[in-house]
VEXGU-434567 format. One record per residue (C-alpha): x, y, z. Coordinates in nm, 4 decimals, always signed. Example, Ala and Ser with C-alpha at 12.3 -4.5 7.8 and 13.67 -1.06 7.14 Angstrom:
# VEXGU-434567
- +1.2300	-0.4500	+0.7800;
- +1.3670	-0.1060	+0.7140;
END
This chain:
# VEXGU-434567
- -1.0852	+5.0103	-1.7283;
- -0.7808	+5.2284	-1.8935;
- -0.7582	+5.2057	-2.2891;
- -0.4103	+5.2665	-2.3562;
- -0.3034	+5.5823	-2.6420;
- -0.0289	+5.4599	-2.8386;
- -0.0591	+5.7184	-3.0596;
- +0.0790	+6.0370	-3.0085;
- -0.2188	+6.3470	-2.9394;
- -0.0601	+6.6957	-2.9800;
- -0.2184	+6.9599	-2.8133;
- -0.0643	+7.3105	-2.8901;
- -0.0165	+7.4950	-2.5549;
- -0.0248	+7.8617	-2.7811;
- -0.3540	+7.9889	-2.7425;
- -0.5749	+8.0236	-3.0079;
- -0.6732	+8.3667	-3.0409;
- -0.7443	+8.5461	-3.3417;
- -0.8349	+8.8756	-3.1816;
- -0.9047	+9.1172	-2.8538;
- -1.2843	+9.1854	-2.9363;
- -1.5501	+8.9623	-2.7813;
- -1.6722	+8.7143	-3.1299;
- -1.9704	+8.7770	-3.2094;
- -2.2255	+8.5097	-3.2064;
- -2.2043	+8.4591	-3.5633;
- -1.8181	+8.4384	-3.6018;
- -1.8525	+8.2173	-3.3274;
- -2.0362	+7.9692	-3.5471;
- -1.8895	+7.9851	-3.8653;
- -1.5495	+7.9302	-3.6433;
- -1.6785	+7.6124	-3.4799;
- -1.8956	+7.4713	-3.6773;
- -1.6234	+7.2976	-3.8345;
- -1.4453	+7.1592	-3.4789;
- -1.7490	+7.0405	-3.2827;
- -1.9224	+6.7058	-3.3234;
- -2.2121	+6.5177	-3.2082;
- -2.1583	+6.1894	-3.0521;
- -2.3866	+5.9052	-2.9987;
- -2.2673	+5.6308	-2.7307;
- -2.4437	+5.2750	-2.7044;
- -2.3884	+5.1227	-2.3633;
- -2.5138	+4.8307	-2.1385;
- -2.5915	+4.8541	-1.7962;
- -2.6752	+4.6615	-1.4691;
- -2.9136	+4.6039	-1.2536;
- -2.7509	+4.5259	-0.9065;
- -3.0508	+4.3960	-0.7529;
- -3.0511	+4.1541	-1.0041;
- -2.6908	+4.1345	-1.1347;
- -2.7477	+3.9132	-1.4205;
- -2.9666	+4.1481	-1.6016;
- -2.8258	+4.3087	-1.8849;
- -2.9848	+4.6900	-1.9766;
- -2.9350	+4.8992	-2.2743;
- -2.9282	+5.2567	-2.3009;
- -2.7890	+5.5329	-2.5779;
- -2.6440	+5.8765	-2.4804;
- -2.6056	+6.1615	-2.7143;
- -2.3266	+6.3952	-2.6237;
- -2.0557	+6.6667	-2.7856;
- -1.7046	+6.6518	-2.8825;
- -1.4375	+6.8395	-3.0199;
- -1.1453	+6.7991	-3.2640;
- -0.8006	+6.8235	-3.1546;
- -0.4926	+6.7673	-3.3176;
- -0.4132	+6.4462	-3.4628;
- -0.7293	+6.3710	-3.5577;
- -0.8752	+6.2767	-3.2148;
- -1.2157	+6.3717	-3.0918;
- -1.1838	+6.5070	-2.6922;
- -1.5042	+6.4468	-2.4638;
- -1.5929	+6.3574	-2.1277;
- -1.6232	+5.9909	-1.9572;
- -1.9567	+6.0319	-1.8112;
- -2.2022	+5.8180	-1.9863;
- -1.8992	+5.5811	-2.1221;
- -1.8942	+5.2972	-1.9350;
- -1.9759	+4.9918	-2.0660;
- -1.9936	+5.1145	-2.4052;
- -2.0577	+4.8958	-2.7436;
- -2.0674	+5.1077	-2.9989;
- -1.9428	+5.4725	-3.0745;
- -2.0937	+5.6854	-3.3627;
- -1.9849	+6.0833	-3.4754;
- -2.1468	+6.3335	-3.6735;
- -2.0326	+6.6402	-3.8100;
- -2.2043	+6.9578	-3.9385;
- -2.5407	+6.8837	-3.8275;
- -2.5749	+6.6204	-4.0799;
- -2.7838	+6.3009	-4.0464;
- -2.4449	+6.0333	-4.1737;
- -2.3243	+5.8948	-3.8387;
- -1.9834	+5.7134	-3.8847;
- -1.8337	+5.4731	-3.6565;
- -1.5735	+5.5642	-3.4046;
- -1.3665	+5.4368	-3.0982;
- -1.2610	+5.5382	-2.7760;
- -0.8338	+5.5778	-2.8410;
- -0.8381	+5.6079	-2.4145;
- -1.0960	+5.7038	-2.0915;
- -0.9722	+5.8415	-1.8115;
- -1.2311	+5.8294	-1.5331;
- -1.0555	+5.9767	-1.2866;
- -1.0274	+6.2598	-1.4590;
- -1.3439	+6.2648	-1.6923;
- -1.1638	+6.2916	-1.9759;
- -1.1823	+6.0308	-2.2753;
- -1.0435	+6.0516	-2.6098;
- -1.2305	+5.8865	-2.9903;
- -1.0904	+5.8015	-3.3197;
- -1.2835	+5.7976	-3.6318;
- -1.0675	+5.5576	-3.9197;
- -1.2517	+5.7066	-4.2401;
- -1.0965	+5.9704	-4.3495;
- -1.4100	+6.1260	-4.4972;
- -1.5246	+6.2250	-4.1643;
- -1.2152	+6.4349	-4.1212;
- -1.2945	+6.6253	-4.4541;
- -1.3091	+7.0159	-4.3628;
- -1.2705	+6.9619	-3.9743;
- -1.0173	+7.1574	-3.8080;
- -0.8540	+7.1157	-3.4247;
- -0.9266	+7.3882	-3.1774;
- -0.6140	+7.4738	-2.9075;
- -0.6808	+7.4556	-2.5513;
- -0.5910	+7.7983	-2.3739;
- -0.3361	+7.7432	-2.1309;
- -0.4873	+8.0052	-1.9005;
- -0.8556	+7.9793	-1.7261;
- -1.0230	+8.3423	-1.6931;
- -1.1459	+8.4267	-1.3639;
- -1.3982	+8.6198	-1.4371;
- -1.6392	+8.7461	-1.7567;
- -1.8455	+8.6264	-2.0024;
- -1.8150	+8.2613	-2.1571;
- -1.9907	+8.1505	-2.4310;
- -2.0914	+7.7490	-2.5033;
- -2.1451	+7.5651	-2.7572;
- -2.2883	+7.2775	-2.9318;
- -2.5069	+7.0764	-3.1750;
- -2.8171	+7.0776	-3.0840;
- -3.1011	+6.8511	-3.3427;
- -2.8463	+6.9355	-3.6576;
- -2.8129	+7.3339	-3.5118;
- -2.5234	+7.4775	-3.4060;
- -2.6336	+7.6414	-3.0905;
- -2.4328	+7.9059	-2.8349;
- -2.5420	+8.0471	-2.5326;
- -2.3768	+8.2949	-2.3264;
- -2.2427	+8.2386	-1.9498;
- -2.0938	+8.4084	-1.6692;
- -1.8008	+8.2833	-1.4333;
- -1.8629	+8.2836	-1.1148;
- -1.5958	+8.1186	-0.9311;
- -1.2829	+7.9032	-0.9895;
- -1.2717	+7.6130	-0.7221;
- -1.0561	+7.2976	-0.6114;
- -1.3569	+6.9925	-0.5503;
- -1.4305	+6.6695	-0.6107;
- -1.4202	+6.5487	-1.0139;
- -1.7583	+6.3915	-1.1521;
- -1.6320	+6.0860	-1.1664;
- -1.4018	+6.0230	-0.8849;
- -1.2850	+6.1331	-0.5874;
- -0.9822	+6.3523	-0.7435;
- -1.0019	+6.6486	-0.6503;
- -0.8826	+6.8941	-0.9333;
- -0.9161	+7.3202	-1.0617;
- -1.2528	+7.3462	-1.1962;
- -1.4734	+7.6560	-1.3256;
- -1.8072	+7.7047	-1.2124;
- -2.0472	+7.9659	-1.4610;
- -2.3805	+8.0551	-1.4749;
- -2.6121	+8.0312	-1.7751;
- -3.0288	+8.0162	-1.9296;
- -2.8838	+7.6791	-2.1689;
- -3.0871	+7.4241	-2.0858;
- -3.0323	+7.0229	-2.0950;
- -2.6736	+7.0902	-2.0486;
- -2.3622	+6.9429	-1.8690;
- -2.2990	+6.6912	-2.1713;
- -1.9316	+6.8144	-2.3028;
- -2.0287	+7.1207	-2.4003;
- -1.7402	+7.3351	-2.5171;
- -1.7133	+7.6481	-2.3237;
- -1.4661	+7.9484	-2.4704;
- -1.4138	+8.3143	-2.4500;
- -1.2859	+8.5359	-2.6705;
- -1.2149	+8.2138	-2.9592;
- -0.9942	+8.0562	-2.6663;
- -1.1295	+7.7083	-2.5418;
- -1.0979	+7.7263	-2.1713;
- -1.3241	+7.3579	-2.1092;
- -1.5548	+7.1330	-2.1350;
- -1.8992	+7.1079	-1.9253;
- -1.9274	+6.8614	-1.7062;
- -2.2295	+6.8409	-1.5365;
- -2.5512	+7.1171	-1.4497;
- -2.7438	+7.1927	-1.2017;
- -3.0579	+7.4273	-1.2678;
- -2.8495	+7.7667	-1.3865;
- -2.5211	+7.6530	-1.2883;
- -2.2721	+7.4645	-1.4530;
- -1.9590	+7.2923	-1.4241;
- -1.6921	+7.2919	-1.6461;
- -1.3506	+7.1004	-1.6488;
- -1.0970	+7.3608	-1.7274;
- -0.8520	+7.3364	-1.9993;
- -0.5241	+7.3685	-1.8412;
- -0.6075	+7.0679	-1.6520;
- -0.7281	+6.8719	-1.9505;
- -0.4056	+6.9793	-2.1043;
- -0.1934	+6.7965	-1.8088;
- -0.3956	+6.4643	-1.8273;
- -0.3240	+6.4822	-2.1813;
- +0.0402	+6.5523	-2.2068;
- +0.0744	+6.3074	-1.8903;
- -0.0415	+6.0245	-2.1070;
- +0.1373	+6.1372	-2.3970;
- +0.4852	+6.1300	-2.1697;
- +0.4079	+5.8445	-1.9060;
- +0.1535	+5.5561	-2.0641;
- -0.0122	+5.4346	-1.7888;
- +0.0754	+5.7497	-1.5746;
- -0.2493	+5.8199	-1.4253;
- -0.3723	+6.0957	-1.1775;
- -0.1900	+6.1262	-0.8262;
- -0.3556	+6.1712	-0.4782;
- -0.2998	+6.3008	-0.1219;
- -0.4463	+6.0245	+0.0334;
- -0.5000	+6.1410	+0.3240;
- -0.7652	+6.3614	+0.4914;
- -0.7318	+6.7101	+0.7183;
- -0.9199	+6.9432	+0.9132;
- -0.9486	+7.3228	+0.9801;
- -0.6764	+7.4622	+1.2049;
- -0.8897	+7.7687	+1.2700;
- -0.9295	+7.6648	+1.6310;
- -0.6477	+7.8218	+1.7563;
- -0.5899	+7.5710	+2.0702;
- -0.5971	+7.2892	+1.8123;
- -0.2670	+7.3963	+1.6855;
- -0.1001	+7.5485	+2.0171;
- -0.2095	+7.2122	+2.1616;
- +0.0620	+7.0863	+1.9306;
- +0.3450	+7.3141	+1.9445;
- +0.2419	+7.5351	+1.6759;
- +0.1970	+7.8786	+1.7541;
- +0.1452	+8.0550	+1.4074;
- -0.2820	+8.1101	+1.4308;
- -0.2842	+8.1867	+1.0381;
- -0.1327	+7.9001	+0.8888;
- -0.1542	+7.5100	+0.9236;
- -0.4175	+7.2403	+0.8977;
- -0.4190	+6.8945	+1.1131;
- -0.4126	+6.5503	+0.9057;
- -0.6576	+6.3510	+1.0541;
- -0.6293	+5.9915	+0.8757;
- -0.4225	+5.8407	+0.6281;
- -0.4733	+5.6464	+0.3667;
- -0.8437	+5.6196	+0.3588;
- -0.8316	+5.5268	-0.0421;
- -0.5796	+5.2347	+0.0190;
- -0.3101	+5.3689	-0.1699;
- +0.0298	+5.3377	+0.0216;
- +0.2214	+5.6003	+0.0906;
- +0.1909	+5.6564	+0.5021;
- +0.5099	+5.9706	+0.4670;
- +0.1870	+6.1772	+0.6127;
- +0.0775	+6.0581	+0.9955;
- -0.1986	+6.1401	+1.1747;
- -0.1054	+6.4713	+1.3939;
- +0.0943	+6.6115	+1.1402;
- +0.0338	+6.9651	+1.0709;
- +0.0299	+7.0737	+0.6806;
- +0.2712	+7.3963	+0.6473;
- +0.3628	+7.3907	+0.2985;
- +0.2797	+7.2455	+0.0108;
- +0.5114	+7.2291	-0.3353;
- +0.6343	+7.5631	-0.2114;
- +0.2965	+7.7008	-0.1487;
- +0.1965	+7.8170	+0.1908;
- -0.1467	+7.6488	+0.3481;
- -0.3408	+7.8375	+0.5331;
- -0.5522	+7.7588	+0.8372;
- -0.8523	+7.6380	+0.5769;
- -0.6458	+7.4221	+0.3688;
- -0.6011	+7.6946	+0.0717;
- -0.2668	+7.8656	-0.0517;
- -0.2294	+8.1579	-0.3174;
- -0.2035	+8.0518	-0.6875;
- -0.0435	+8.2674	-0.8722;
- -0.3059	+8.2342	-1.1928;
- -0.6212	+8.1641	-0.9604;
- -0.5879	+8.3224	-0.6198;
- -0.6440	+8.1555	-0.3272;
- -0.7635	+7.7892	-0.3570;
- -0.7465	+7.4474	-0.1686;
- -0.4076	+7.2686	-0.1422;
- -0.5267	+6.9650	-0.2349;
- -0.5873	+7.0405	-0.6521;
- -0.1897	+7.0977	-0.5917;
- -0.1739	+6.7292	-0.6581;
- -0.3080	+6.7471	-1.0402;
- -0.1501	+7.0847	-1.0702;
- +0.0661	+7.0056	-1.3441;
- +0.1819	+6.6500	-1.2002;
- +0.1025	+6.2750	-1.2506;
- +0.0940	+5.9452	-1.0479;
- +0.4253	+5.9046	-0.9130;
- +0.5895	+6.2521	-0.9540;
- +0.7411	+6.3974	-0.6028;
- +0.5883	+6.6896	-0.4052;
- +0.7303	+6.8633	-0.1143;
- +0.5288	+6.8735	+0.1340;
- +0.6242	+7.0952	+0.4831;
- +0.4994	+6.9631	+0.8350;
- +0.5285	+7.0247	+1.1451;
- +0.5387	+6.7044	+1.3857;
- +0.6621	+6.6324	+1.7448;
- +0.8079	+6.9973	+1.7913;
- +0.9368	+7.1050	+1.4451;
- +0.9158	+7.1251	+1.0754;
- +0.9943	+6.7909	+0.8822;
- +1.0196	+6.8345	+0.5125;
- +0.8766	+6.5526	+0.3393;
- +0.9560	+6.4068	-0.0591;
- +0.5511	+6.3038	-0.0629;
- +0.5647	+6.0017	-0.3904;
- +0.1759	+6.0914	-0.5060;
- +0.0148	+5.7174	-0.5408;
- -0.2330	+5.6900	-0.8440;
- -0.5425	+5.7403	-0.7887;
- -0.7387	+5.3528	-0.8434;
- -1.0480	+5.2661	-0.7381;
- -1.0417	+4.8668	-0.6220;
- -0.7230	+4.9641	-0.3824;
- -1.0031	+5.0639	-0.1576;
- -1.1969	+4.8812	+0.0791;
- -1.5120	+4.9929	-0.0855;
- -1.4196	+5.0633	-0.4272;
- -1.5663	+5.4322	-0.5439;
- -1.6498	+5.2836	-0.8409;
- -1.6712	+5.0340	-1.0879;
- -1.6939	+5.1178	-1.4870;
- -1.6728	+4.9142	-1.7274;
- -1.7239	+4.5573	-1.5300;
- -2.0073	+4.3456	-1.5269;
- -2.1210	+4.2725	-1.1512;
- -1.9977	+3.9837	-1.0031;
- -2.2411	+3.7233	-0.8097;
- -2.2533	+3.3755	-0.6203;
- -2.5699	+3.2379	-0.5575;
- -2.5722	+2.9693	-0.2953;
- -2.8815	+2.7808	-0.2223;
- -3.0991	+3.0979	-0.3117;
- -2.8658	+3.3193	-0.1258;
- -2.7596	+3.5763	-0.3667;
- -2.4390	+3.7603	-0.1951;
- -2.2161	+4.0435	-0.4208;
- -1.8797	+4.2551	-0.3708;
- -1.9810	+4.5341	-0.1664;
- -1.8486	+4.8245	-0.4230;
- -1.9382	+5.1903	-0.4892;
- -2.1844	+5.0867	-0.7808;
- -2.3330	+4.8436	-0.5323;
- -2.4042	+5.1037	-0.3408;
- -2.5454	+5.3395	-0.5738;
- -2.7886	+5.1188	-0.6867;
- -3.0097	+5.2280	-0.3528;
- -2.9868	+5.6100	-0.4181;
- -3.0436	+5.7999	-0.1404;
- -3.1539	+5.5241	+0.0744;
- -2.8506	+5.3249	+0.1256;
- -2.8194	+5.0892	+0.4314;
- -2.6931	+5.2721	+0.7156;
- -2.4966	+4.9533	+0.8884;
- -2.3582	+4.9242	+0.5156;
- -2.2514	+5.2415	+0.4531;
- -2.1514	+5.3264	+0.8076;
- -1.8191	+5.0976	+0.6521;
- -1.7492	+5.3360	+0.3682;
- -1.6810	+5.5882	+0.5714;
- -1.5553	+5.4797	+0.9165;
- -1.3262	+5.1992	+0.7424;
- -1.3327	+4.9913	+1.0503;
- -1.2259	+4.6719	+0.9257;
- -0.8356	+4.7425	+0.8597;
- -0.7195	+4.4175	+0.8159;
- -0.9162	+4.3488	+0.4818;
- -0.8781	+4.4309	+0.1588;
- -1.2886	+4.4128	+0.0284;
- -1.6226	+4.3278	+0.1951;
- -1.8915	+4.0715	+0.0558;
- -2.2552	+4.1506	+0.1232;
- -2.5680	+3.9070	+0.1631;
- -2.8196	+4.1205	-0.0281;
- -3.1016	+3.9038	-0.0671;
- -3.2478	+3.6007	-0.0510;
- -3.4695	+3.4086	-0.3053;
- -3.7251	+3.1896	-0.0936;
- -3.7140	+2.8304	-0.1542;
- -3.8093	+2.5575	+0.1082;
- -3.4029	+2.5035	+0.1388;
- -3.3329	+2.8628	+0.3184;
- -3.6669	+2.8627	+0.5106;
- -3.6484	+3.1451	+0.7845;
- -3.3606	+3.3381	+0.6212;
- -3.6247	+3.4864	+0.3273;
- -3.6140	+3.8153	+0.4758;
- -3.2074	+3.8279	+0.5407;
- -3.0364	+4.0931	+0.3318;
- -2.7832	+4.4136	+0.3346;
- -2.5679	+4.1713	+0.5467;
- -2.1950	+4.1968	+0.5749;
- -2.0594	+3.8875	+0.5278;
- -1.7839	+3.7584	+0.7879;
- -1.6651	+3.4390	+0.7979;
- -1.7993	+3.1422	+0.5737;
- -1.7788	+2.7735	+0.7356;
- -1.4592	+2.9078	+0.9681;
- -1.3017	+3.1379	+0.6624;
- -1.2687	+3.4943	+0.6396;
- -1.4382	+3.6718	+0.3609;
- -1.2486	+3.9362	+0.1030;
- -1.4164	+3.8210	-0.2142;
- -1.5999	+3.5845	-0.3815;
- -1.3406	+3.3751	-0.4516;
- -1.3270	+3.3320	-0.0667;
- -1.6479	+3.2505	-0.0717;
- -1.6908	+2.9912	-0.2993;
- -1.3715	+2.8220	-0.1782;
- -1.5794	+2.8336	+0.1522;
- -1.8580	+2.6472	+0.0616;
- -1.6644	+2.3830	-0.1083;
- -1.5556	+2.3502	+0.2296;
- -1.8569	+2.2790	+0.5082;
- -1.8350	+2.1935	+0.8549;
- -1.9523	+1.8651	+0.8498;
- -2.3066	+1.8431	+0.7084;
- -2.3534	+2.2071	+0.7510;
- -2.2630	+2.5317	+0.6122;
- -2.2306	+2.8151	+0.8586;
- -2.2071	+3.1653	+0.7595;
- -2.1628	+3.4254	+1.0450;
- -2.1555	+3.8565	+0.9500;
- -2.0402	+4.0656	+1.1391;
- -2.1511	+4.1594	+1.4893;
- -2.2611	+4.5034	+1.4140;
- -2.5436	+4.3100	+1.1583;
- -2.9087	+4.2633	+1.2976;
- -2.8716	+3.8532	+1.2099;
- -2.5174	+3.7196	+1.3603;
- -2.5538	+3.3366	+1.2049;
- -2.6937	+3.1606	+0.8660;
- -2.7060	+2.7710	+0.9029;
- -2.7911	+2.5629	+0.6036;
- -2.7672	+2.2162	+0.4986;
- -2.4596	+2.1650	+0.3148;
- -2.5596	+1.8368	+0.1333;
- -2.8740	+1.9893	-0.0230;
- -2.7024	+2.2965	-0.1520;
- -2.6098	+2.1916	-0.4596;
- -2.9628	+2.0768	-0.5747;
- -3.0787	+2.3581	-0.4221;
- -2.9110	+2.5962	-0.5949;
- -3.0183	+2.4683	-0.9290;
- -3.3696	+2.4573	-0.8030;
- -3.3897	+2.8349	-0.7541;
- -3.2067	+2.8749	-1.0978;
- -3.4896	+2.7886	-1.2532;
- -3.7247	+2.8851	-1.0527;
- -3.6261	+3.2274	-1.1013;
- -3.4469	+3.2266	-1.4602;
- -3.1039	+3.3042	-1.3530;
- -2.8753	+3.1966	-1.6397;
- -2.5686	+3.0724	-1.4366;
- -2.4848	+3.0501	-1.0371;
- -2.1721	+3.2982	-1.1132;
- -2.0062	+3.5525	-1.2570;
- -1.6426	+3.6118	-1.1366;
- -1.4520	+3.9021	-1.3117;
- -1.1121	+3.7534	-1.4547;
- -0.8095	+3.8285	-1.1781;
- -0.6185	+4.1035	-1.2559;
- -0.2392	+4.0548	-1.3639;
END
């Protein structure tokens, strides 16, 4: 879900730096005591085994002011969200707030408080518009009322996959003893804001860099509805150096090979398999995908998509195909989740469900997925990454069955990819239903797909009705359904 920002955010691309000596810790929290906030989020949640059931859960995270009285955070911990509260100060007064826009792609989100006694002796921070490479980082936040900072040491700047989706942006991995972190955190050096934590692991941290938040910003400020671009399309190593002389290309230092195209669903097919990636925006690629910044040194080409561009801006891109260098205007197509055939993910929707006669089938979807952990059906997610079904635009899944007399012999069925329904083929629920109101004489007949241990379901389709309601309340389930509204 996208919450649109009418109203206008200004973020001041002069860096805020009020001198060359390192703060001490002290300064540091007399200057931000009054620009960081606490923020407590009240969500629901779902249970995909059992779709229907609704879960509650409360996240406590940090924020910080920015101009126009906005709060910025992260996504993470958003979705599904019913009720927003900030604190300031480290006192115990929580005031109500709301979420102005989310931007999951990016993991960026942006809150509004409406009483103006909240604002009352805040003050905006300004995002540097430069990420240090290297050096010592300090982060902050409110910690049970305490304004708390802990020092942290850059290790690397890297291009890699964003928190919440599979953008792939600039990012700034540092090193630090905080502990519980990765929960917006504001990271700075020197008084300059340079990002915002986004997750943790043990010692290590990651941390969404300013000048990229500043881009998703001012491209929502400029183009509503913008979004984040993507190379949709995937590429391998041209280090092999008969790879590339096996297509023309004779230059062992430079070049990658595409290998598929447009994995993610989104359109533009300029790129073709073969191709080999010379250039990109100007930039020359090297034979592991990277080019030379001239901020960050070398990193890989494909952060050059949120590199100061949005959805729908034009990048040149340089390949070489059939014998010599085609330049190519590549359109980047926004970045959205249910173009796929497996959709990444899924925030802010309740789970749809159609129970048939006990049979309890679901979109097969990223959150779907996740719901198994690490143990996720092989045969299942052998199709989120091979993408062998071309022809479709979404999969439906028989994940379990609730015994009742009606669909004796089918109790242990489940994890089954659903392929045609009574003679139809199967996209969506909405297939499916229109299926079933639709039997082949006095049976239903549901067959998956040939790669599933059980090739054909056969079930009475007179009885299905009374069925159904049977296991209803047998089993509590409120309703049969739940369809999300169709999109416009």
């Amino acid at each position: 879900m996208r919450i649109s920002w009418m109203g206008a955010v200004v973020v001041s691309t002069a860096v805020l730096f009020l001198g060359c000596e390192k703060k001490s810790e002290s300064e540091l929290l007399d200057r931000y005591q009054a620009s960081l906030v606490e923020l407590e989020i009240a969500r629901k949640g779902y249970n995909y085994r059992l779709p229907w059931v609704t879960q509650r859960s409360q996240t406590k995270k940090n924020g910080v002011i920015i101009e126009g009285r906005k709060i910025l955070t992260t996504a993470d911990d958003v979705s599904g969200h019913v009720l927003v509260r900030a604190q300031k100060n480290g006192e115990s007064r929580k005031f109500e707030a709301s979420f102005l826009w989310i931007d999951y792609y990016a993991n960026l989100a942006v809150i509004e408080v409406e009483d103006d006694e909240f604002w009352k002796g805040l003050k905006p921070v300004s995002l540097a518009n430069r990420v240090p490479n290297s050096g010592l980082l300090q982060i902050l936040r409110w910690r049970s009322g305490r304004l708390e900072t802990r020092s942290a040491e850059i290790e690397r700047l890297f291009v890699g996959k964003g928190q919440m989706s599979y953008i792939e942006h600039l990012q700034l991995e540092v090193s630090s003893e905080i502990e519980a972190a990765g929960w917006a955190e504001v990271v700075v050096q020197n008084d300059r804001v340079v990002g915002l934590s986004s997750s943790a692991n043990g010692k290590s941290l990651t941390v969404i860099p300013s000048v990229f938040i500043k881009n998703v910003i001012q491209g929502w400020k400029s183009q509503e509805e913008a979004g984040l671009g993507y190379f949709d399309f995937a590429w391998q190593f041209g280090t092999n150096r008969a790879l590339l002389e096996s297509k023309g290309w004779n230059d062992p230092d430079r070049g990658v090979v595409v290998t598929r195209v447009g994995d993610k669903g989104l359109g533009n097919t300029l790129i073709k398999p073969g191709d080999i990636i010379l250039e990109v925006d100007g930039f020359s690629v090297d034979v592991e995908g990277k080019y030379v910044d001239p901020r960050y040194g070398r990193l890989l080409f494909d952060g050059l998509a949120t590199r100061e561009r949005m959805a729908n801006d034009s990048i040149s891109i340089v390949v070489w195909r059939d014998g010599k260098k085609v330049s190519i205007d590549y359109e980047l197509p926004k970045a959205e989740f249910d173009r796929d055939l497996i959709p990444d993910a899924d925030y802010d929707e309740t789970p749809e469900y159609y129970i048939a006669g006990g049979l309890l089938f679901q979109p097969l979807t990223g959150g779907y997925l996740s719901a198994f952990g690490k143990n996720q059906p092989f045969l299942i997610r052998y199709y989120d990454y091979e993408r062998p079904v071309a022809d479709r635009q979404g999969l439906v899944v028989l994940s379990a069955v609730m015994p009742d007399p009606y669909n004796r012999g089918y109790e242990d069925a489940s994890q089954l990819i659903v392929d045609t329904v009574n003679g139809n083929e199967i996209e969506n629920l909405g297939d499916l239903i229109e299926a079933f109101e639709a039997p082949e004489g006095d049976y239903h007949v549901i067959k998956f797909f040939q790669d599933q241990p059980l090739k054909t379901i056969v079930l009475d389709s007179n009885e299905l009705g009374l069925a159904t309601a049977r296991v209803l309340k047998r089993y509590r389930v409120p309703e049969d359904r739940y369809l999300l509204p169709e999109k416009p």
